[in-house]
C-alpha positions in Angstrom: -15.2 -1.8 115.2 -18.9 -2.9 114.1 -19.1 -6.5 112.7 -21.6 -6.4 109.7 -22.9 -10.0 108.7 -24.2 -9.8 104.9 -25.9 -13.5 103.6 -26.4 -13.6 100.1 -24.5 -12.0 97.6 -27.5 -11.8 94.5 -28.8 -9.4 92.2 -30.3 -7.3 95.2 -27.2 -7.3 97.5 -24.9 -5.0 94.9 -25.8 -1.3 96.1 -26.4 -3.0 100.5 -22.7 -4.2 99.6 -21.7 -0.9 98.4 -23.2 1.6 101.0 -21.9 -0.2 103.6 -18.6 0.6 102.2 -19.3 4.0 101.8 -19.3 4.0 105.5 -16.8 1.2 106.5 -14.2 3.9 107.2 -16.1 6.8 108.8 -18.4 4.2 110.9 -15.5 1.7 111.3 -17.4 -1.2 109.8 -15.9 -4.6 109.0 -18.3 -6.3 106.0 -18.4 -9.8 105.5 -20.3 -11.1 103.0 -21.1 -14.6 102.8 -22.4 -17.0 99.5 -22.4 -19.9 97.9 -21.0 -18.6 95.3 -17.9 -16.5 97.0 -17.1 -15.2 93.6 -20.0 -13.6 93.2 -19.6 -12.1 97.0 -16.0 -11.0 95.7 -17.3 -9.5 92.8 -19.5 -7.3 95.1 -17.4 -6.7 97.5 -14.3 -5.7 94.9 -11.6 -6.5 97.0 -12.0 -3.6 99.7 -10.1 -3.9 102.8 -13.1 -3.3 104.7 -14.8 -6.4 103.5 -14.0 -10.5 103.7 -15.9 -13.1 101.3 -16.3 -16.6 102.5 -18.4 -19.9 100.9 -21.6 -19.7 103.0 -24.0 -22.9 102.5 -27.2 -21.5 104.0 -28.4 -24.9 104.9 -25.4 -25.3 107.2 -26.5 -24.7 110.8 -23.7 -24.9 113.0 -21.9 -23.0 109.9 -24.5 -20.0 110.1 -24.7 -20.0 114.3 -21.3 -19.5 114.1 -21.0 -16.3 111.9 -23.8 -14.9 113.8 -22.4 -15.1 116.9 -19.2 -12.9 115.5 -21.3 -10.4 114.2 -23.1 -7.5 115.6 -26.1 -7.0 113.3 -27.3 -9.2 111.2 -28.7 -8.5 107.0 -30.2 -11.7 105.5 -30.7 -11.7 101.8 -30.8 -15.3 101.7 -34.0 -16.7 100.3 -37.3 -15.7 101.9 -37.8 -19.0 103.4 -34.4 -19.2 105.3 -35.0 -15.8 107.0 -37.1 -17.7 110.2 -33.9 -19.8 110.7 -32.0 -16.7 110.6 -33.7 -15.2 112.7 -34.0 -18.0 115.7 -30.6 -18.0 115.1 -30.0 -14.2 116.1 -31.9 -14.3 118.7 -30.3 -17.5 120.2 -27.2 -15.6 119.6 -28.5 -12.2 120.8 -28.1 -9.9 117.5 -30.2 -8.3 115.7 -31.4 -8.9 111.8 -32.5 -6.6 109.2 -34.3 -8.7 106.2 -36.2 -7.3 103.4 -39.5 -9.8 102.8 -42.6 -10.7 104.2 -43.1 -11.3 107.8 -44.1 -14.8 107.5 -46.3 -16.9 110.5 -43.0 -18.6 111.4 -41.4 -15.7 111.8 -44.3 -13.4 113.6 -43.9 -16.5 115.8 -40.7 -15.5 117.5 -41.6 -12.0 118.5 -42.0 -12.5 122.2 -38.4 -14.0 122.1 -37.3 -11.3 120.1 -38.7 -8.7 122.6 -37.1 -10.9 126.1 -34.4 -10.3 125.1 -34.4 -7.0 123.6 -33.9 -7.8 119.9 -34.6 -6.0 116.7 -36.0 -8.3 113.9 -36.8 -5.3 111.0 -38.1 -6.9 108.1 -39.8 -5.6 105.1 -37.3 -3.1 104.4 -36.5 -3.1 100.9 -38.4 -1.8 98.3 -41.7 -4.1 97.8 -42.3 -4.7 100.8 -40.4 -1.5 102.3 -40.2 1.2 100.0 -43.8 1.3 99.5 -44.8 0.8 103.2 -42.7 3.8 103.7 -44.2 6.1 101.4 -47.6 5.0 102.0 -47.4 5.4 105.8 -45.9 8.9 104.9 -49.1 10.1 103.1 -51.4 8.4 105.4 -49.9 10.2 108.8 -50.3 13.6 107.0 -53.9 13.0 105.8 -54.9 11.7 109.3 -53.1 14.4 110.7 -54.9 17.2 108.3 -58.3 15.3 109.7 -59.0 13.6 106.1 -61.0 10.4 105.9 -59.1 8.1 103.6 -61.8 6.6 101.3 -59.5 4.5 98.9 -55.8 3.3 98.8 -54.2 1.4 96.1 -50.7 0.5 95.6 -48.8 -1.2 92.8 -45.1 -1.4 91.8 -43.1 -2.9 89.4 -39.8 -4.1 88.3 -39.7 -3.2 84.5 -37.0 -2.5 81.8 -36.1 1.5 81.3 -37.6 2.9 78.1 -34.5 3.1 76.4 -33.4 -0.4 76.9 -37.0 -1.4 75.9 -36.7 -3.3 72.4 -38.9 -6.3 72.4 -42.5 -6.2 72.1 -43.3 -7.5 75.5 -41.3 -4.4 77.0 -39.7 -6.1 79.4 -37.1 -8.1 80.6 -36.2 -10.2 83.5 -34.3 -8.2 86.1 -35.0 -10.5 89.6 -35.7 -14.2 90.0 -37.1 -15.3 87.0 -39.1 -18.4 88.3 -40.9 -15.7 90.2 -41.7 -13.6 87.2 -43.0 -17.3 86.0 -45.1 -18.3 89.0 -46.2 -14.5 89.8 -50.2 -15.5 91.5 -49.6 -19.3 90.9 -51.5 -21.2 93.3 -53.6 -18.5 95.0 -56.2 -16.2 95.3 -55.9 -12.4 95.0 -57.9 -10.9 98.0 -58.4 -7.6 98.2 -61.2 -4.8 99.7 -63.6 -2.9 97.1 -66.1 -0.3 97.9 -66.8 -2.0 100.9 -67.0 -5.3 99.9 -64.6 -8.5 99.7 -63.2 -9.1 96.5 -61.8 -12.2 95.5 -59.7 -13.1 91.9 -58.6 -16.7 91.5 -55.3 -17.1 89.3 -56.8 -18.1 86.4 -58.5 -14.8 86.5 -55.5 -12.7 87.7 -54.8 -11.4 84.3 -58.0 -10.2 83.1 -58.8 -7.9 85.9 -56.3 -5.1 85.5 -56.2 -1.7 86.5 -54.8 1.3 84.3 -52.3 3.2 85.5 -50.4 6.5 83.8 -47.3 8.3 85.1 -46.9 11.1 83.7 -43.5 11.3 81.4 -43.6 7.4 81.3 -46.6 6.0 79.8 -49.3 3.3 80.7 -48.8 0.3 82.7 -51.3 -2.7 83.8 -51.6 -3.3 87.4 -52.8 -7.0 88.4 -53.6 -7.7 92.3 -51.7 -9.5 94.7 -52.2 -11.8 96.5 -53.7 -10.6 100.1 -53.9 -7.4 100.6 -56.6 -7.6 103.0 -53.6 -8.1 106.2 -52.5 -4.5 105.2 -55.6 -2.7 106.7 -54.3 -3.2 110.1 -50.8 -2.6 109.5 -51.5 0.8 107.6 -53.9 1.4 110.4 -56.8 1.5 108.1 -58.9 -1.2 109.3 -62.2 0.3 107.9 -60.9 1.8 104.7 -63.3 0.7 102.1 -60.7 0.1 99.3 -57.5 -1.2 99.8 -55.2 -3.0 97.0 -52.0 -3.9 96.6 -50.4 -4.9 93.0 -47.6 -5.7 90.3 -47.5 -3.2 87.5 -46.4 -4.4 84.0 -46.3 -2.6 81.0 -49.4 -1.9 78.9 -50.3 -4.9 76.9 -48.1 -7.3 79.0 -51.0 -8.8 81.2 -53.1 -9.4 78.2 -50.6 -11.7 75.8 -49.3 -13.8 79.6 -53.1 -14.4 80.0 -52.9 -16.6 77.1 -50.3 -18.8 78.7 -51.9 -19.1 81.8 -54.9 -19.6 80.2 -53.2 -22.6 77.9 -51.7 -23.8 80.7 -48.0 -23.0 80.1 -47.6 -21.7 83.3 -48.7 -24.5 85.1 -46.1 -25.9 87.5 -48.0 -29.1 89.2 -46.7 -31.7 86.8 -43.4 -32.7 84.8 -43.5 -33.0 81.1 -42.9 -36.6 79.7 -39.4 -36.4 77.6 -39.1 -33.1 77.6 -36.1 -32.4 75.5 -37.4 -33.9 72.7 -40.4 -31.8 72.4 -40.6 -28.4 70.3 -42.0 -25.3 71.8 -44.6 -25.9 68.7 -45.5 -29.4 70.0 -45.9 -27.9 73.7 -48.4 -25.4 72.7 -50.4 -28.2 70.5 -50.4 -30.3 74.0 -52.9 -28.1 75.5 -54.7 -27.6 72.6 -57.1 -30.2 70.6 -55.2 -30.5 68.0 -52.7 -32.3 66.4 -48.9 -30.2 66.5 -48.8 -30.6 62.2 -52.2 -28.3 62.1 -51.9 -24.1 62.5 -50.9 -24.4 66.3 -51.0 -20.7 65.6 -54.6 -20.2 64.7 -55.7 -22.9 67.0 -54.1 -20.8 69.7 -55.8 -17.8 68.5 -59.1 -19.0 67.7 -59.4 -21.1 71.3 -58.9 -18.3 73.4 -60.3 -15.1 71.1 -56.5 -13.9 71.1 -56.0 -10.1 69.7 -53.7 -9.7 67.4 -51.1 -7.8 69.3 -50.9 -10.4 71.9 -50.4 -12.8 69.3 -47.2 -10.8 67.9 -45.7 -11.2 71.0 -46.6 -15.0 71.9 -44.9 -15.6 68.5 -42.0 -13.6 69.4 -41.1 -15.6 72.2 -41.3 -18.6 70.4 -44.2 -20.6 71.9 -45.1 -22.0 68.0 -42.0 -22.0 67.2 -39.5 -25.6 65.9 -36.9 -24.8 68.7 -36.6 -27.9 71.3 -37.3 -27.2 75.5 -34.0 -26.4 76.6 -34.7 -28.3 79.9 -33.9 -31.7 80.7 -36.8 -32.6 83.5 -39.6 -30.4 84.7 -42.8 -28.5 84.5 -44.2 -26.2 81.7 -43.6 -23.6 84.2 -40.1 -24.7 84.2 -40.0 -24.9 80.3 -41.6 -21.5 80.1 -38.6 -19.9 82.9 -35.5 -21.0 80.4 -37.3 -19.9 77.7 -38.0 -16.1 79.0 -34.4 -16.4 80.5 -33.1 -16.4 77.1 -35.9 -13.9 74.9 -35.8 -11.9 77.9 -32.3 -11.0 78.8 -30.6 -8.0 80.1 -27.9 -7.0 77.9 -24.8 -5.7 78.6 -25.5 -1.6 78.4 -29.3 -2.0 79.2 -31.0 -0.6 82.2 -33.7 -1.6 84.6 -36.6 0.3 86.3 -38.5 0.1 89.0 -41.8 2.1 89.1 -44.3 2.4 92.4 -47.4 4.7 92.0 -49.9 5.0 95.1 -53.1 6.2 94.7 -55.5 7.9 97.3 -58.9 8.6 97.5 -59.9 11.0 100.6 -62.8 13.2 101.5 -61.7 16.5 103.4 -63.4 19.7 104.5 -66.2 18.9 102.5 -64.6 18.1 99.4 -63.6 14.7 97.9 -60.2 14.4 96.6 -57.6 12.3 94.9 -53.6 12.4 96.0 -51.1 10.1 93.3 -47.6 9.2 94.4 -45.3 7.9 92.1 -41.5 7.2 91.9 -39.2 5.8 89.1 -36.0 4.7 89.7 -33.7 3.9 86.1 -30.8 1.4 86.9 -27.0 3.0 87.0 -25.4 -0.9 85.5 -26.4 -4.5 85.4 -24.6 -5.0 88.4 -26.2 -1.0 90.2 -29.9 -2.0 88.9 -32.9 -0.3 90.0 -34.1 -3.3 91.8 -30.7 -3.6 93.4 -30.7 0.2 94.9 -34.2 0.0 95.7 -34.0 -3.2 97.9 -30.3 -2.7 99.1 -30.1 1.4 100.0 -33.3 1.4 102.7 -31.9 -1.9 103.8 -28.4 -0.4 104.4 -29.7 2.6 105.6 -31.8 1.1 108.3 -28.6 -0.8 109.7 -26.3 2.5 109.4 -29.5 3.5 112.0 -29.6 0.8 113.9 -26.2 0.1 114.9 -25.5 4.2 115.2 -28.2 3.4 118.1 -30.7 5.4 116.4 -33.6 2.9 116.0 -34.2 1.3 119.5 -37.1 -1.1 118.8 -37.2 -4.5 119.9 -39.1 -7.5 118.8 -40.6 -7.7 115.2 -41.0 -4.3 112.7 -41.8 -3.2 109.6 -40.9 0.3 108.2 -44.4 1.8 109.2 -43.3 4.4 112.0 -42.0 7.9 111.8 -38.5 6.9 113.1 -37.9 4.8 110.8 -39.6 5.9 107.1 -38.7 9.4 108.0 -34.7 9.7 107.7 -34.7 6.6 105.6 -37.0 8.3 103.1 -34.9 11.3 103.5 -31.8 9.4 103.1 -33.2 7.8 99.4 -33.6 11.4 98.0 -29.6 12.0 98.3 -29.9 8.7 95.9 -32.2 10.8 94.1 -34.7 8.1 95.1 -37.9 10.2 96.0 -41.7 10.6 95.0 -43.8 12.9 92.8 -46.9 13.9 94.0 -49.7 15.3 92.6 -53.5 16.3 93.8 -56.8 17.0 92.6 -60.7 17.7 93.5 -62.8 14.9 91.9 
């Protein structure tokens, strides 16, 4: 019997839940699955014999030491900033954890640890970050290996609403945490390397410096940078690669009209409006603007900022002039903004999600200089069997399968950038019918 210990029962957890069950009877795995919300756990979970739901309050250490110490391997989808106490957890307990965000400082901090006493701490395995290390590293071992000097690398994905669910002029819809969708580049710089030289885009500038991306039998699509993608030149093992980006794609059109609100200030998140509920989203918009809320809030809007008129069809769809009240009782405009997208932007019950990641590679061999694109598109099965949910949970479930099967025997901290673990995961995705199209040119 292997003891599988599953924190966090969200949106991404549905298809991690799921393949482990798939295996619970050949691999003889008991699942339990712990969340604040144990319905939502049990909902997951659907009753299977293999599986236990309990009330887990993250924040609850001697409650999380002791369901560690009963497990054998670890999966945190808690929030990103309770993996580090997770993890010193594990390692205090001896088990090892599988998690699927950043390697923060904290948590690059407990490596030696890790390694003395022979632990595993995988992070980065889900789908962005995961998915696209994987697929990158792929490509970039080949092209080394066929003696190519990679010139160029740029990487964007995106979690997006499938074209036949699409029916609202921003096309799209929230389908992860939507006070990330909110704050996505609040509060930092994009870094990033171009032609050789630093590049640098402050948030208020984040926007308006898009790059176009087509994939073929989908459309167009905006990319905007992240935030530092200068860290990844080491870890792809491209240290003096003289373009390297990493980005969100949206849909064409999308960066443009949210430019306006960050621009206006709607997206700001450093103060709390004064008696919020009994402002209109009309009255909101005049705040930023030097006018009084009774005059055209609409043409002051457009006329401030030079708005297009497309982008203005969609700020007024989502109701930023319109007479409706905040729906929030305290907060920020940022905060005002979230509840408001929550409701214009909701999944309904029969649509689907997508998630779209397209790599781009620029590479001079034998002479000749030449471009490789990557893409993959992955359409949602439910609301509950998303796209986001099978990208982040399957490479995440599949690394465990590996790991506890004794396949992976790494210790201290990794990310998905080696053979022995991108390769069979990678292959493992396409029986999910998760896999890449590739196609290459001479420029």
């Amino acid at each position: 019997m292997k003891k599988i210990l599953v924190l966090g029962a969200g949106r991404s957890s549905t298809d991690l839940i799921h393949f482990l069950i798939s295996r619970a009877a050949e691999k003889n795995y008991v699942i339990r699955v712990g969340d604040m919300d144990i319905k939502m756990a049990e909902q997951k979970t659907g009753g299977h014999p293999s599986t236990t739901c309990f009330a887990m309050n993250a924040n609850d250490e001697a409650q999380r030491q002791t369901e560690i110490a009963n497990a054998d391997l670890v999966i945190s989808m808690l929030p990103a900033t309770m993996h580090p106490a997770v993890a010193r957890d594990c390692i205090h307990a001896g088990k090892n954890v599988i998690t699927p965000s950043y390697v923060s400082d904290e948590m690059w901090a407990m490596e030696a640890d890790a390694k003395a006493k022979g632990l595993l701490l995988l992070n980065e395995m889900g789908v962005d970050p995961g998915i696209d290390h994987m697929s990158a590293m792929k490509i970039i071992h080949h092209l080394e290996s066929q003696g190519a000097d990679i010139e160029s690398f740029e990487s964007f994905t995106g979690g997006l609403i499938a074209p036949e669910s699409d029916d609202n002029p921003w096309n799209y819809k929230i389908t992860w945490n939507p006070r990330n969708v909110v704050l996505a580049g609040y509060g930092g710089t994009a870094r990033f390397q171009q032609d050789g030289e630093l590049k640098f885009i402050p948030y208020q500038r984040l926007f308006e410096r898009i790059i176009p991306v087509n994939i073929a039998n989908y459309g167009d699509f905006d990319g905007y940078a992240n935030r530092d993608s200068l860290k990844y030149r080491k870890i792809y093992g491209l240290e003096n690669i003289p373009t390297l980006l990493r980005g969100t794609l949206r849909r064409n059109g999308f960066c443009k009209a949210w430019n306006v609100l960050v621009q206006l200030g709607i997206t700001d998140d450093s103060f709390e409006i004064e008696n919020p509920q009994r402002l209109t989203w009309k009255q909101l918009t005049a705040s930023f603007l030097n006018i009084k809320s009774t005059y055209d809030v609409v043409a002051g809007v457009k006329s401030y900022l030079n708005v297009d008129d497309i982008s203005m069809q969609k700020l007024t769809w989502l109701g930023i002039f319109s007479d409706e009240r905040l729906d929030i009782e305290k907060g920020s405009p940022a905060v005002a903004l979230q509840r408001l997208i929550e409701k214009k932007w909701v999944l309904n019950s029969q649509d689907k999600d997508m998630l779209v990641m397209w790599h781009r590679f620029r590479y001079l061999l034998n002479g000749k200089r030449m471009e490789l694109q990557s893409s993959m598109v992955d359409i949602g099965v439910t609301q509950l069997n998303t796209a986001m949910s099978r990208t982040v949970g399957l490479p995440i479930g599949i690394a465990a399968e590996m790991v506890l099967d004794g396949r992976i025997q790494l210790t201290g901290i990794h990310l998905p950038v080696i053979p022995e673990i991108y390769i069979p995961v990678l292959n493992e995705l396409e029986k999910f019918n998760i896999r890449f199209v590739e196609t290459s040119k001479e420029l």
